[in-house]
Each structure stands twice: as structure tokens, then as C-alpha cells.
C-alpha positions in Angstrom: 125.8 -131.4 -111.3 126.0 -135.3 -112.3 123.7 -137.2 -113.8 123.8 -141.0 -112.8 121.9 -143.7 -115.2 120.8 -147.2 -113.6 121.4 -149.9 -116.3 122.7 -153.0 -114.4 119.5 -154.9 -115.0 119.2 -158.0 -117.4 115.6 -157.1 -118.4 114.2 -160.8 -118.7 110.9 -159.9 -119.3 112.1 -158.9 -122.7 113.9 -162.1 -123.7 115.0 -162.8 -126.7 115.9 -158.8 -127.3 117.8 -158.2 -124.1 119.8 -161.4 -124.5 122.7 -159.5 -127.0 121.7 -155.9 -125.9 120.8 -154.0 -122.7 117.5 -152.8 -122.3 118.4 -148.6 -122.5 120.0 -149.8 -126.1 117.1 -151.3 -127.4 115.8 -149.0 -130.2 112.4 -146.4 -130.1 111.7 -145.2 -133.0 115.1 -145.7 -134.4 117.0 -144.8 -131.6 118.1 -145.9 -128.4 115.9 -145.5 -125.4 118.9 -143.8 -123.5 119.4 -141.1 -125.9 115.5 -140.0 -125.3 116.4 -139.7 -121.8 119.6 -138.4 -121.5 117.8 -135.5 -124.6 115.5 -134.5 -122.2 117.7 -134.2 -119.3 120.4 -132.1 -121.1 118.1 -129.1 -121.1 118.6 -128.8 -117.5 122.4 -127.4 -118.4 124.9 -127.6 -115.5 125.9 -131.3 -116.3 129.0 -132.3 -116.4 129.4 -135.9 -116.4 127.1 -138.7 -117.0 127.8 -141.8 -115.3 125.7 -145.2 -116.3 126.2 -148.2 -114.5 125.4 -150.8 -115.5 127.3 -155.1 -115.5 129.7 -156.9 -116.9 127.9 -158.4 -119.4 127.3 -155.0 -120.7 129.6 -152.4 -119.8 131.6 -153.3 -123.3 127.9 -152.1 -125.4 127.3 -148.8 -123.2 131.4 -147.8 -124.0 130.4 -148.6 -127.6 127.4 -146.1 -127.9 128.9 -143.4 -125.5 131.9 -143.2 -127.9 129.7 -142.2 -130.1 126.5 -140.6 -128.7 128.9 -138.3 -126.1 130.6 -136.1 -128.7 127.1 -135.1 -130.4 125.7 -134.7 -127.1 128.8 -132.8 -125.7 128.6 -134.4 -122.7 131.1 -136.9 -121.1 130.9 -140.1 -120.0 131.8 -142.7 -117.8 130.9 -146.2 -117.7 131.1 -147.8 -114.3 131.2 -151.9 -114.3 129.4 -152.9 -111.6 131.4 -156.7 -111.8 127.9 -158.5 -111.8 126.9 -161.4 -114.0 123.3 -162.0 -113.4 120.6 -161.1 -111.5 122.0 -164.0 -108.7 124.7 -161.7 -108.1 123.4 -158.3 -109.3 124.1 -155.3 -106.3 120.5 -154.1 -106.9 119.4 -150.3 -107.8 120.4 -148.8 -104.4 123.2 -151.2 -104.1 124.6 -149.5 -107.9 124.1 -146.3 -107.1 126.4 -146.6 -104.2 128.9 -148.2 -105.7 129.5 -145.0 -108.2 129.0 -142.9 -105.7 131.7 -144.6 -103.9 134.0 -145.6 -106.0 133.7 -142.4 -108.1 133.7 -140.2 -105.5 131.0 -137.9 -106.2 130.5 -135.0 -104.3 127.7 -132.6 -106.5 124.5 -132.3 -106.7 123.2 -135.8 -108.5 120.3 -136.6 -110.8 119.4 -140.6 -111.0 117.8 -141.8 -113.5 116.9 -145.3 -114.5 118.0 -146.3 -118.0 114.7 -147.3 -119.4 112.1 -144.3 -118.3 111.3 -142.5 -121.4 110.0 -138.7 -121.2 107.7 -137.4 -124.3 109.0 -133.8 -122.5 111.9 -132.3 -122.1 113.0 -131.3 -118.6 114.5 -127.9 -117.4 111.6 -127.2 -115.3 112.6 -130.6 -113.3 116.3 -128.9 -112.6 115.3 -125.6 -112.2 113.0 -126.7 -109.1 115.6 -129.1 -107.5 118.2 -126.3 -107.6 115.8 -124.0 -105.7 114.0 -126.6 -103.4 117.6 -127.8 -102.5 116.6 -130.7 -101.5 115.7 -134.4 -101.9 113.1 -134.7 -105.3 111.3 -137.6 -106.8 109.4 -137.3 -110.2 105.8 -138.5 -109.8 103.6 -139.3 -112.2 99.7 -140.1 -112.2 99.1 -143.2 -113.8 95.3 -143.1 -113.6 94.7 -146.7 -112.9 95.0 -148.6 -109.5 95.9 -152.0 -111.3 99.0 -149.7 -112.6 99.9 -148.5 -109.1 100.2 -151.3 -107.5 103.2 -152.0 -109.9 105.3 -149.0 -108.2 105.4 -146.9 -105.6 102.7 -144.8 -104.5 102.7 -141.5 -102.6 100.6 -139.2 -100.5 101.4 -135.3 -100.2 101.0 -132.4 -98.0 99.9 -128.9 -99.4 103.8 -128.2 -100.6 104.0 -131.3 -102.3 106.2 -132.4 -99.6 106.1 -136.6 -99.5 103.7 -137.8 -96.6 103.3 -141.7 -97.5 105.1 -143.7 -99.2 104.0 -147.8 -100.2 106.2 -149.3 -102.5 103.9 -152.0 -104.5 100.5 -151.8 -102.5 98.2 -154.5 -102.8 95.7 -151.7 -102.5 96.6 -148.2 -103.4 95.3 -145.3 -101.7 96.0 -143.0 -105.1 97.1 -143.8 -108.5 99.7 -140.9 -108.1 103.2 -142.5 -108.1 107.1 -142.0 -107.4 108.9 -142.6 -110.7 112.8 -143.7 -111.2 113.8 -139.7 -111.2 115.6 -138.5 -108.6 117.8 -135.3 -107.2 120.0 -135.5 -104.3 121.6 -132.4 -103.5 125.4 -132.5 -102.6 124.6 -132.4 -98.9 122.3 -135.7 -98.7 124.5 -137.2 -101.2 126.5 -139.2 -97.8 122.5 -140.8 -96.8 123.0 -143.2 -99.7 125.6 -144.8 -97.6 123.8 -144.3 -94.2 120.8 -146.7 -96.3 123.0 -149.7 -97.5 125.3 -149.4 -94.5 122.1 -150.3 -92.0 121.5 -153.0 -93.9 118.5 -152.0 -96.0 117.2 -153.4 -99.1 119.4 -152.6 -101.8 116.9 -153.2 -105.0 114.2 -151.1 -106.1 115.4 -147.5 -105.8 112.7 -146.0 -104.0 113.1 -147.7 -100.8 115.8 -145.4 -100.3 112.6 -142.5 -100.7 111.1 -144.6 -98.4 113.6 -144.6 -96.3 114.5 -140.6 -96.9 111.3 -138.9 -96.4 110.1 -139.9 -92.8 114.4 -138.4 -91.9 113.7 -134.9 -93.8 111.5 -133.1 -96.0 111.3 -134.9 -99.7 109.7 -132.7 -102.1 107.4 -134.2 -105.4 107.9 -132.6 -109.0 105.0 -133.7 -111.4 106.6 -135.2 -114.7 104.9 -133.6 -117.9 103.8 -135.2 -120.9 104.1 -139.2 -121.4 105.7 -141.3 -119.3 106.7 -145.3 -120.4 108.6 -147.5 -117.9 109.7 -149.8 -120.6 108.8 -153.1 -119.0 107.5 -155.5 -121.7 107.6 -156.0 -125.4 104.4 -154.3 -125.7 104.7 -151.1 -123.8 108.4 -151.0 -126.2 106.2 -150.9 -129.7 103.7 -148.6 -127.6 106.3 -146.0 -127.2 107.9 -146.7 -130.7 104.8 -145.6 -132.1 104.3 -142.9 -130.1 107.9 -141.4 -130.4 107.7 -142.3 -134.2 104.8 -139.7 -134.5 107.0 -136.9 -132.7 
């Protein structure tokens, strides 16, 4: 299994701190916000090799830290460049995440991740059910406001948890249950991601390619435990700080 990390963004919103250092560097409690991830993904076992892509502004600080951080994690590393500069001529989530699987070749089942979603939990329950759903799974994640919602993508289910709606960014949710940046492809849908960019779809914002998945065959839901921060602003950064100080 492979386990892919999206860190290509430039994180304005959190200007000055993301002007010198990517946003999955920026320290939680001490540490950097990839290492809570990539912790709580680990327990899932089966993984071997982590890919983060991320630009050329920063490819030089994610070498850096996986120098370091891949030895104590025993887990290996590599660090795709996706060549952009800015978000002018960023490739977009979608647009990343082909361009690994590409270029790298990757044929295994894949876990995708974005960079800055912190877990309070760790998750073997999350690989254990991909392995025996084998197929297509997107963490969701009740956010228990409809003024949050609208920020992401919100989803409808049948009785098996199987995705039956999905509105990315609805003016007017119909739940508060959403589709987080947690993803498992199994080996054999691995190819759609190049079906999606090669119609010409939108290549930002990773769960269009849900969007796009789950009306073709059966996408299945897996309800993420614990906290959940999508690490968006300066504030919700010192919310999780404190929180992940306490643990």
C-alpha cells in the first residue's frame, strides 16, 4: 500500500507563517502537523512508501524533515516536485495527485491524504475497512454546523454507507455530514484518476474526483473518530495546538 500526502498549496490565508515554511511543517504542539498525520496513519501497517507532493518552493523543506522524520518513523520517503511556483501555475489537488501517480508509476492500493488534516485518533480501523470494502473510501466527518458545511463537501448515504449525493460547497446543505481530504483507491480504480483529468475535469479541490467517482461505481463512507481540524486559519492552528498540547 502507498500513502500519498497533498502539500503543493501556498496556504495564504496563513501569511506571514507560510511565507518561509509549508503549511504541513508548521508546528502543533511542538511538532509538525504532518507527523500527527502520517502517526496516525502508520497504524494501518502495510505501507511502504510515502510520497508528498508538494512545489518548488518547497520540495527543498519536505527533503529536510523526511531525512529526519523517515528513519524514526521507519517508513520511506519520496518527495515529488510538482515544478509549480504559485498558485498561478499550481496543477491543483487532482491535478498533483496525477502527476505522482504518473510519473511514479504507482500501481497499489493508495491512501491520499491532504497535508494539513489533523486526526486526534489513530487509524487502523480506517485500513482495515478499505482492505475489506475494496473499494473507493472517503473519510467523512460530521461537523454539526451548516455555516461549517458549506465550506466542503457534503454527502448523502444509503443504508451501507454507500455515497448517494454529493455537493461540493453548497450554499445550502442538506446535512452537516461531510467528505473530508481521506481517501483509498484500491489498485484497480487507481487508472480513473487519469480517466478524470484526461476529460478535462476540474483539477483542484480533491473531491470532485468523489464527485465524479461515485455516480460510475459504488463509493463507500468511513466515519473519522475523534477530532478533526482542517488547518485553515491562524486560529483553528492555536485551537489544535491546544488541544494536541493536552494529549
Amino acid at each position: 500500500m502507498k500513502v500519498l500526502i497533498l502539500a503543493a498549496g501556498y496556504a495564504t490565508r496563513l501569511h506571514p507563517l507560510t511565507l518561509t515554511q509549508p503549511k504541513p511543517l508548521l508546528p502543533v504542539a511542538g511538532r509538525p502537523m504532518i507527523e500527527y498525520v502520517l502517526d496516525n496513519l502508520a497504524p494501518i501497517g502495510g505501507i511502504d512508501r510515502v510520497y508528498v507532493v508538494t512545489n518548488a518552493k518547497f520540495a527543498g523543506h519536505f527533503q529536510k524533515w523526511a531525512d529526519g522524520y523517515g528513519p524514526r518513523a521507519h517508513l520511506d520517503f519520496t518527495i515529488v516536485n510538482d515544478g509549480s511556483t504559485d498558485d498561478a501555475n499550481k496543477l491543483g489537488a487532482i491535478g498533483d495527485l496525477h502527476l505522482v501517480v504518473t510519473r511514479e508509476k504507482i500501481d497499489d492500493d493508495l491512501i491520499v491524504v491532504a497535508g494539513d488534516n489533523l486526526f486526534s485518533e489513530k487509524l487502523p480501523a480506517f485500513g482495515e475497512f478499505c482492505r475489506k470494502m475494496n473499494a473507493p473510501v472517503l473519510g467523512v466527518y460530521d461537523v454539526e454546523s451548516l455555516d461549517q458545511a458549506k465550506k466542503y463537501g457534503v454527502v448523502a448515504l444509503d443504508a451501507a454507507g454507500r455515497i448517494t449525493r454529493f455537493e461540493e460547497k453548497p450554499a445550502q446543505p442538506a446535512s452537516t455530514l461531510i467528505g473530508i481530504a481521506l481517501y483509498y483507491y484500491p489498485r484497480a480504480t487507481v487508472p480513473l484518476i487519469g480517466q478524470y483529468v484526461a476529460e478535462g475535469n476540474n483539477p483542484d479541490q480533491p473531491g470532485r474526483l468523489i464527485q465524479w467517482l461515485y455516480p460510475r461505481l459504488p463509493v463507500f463512507t468511513w466515519t473519522v473518530p475523534g477530532l478533526w481540524y482542517d488547518i485553515g486559519s491562524k486560529e483553528t492552528l492555536e485551537e489544535a495546538s491546544r488541544i494536541f498540547a493536552r494529549k
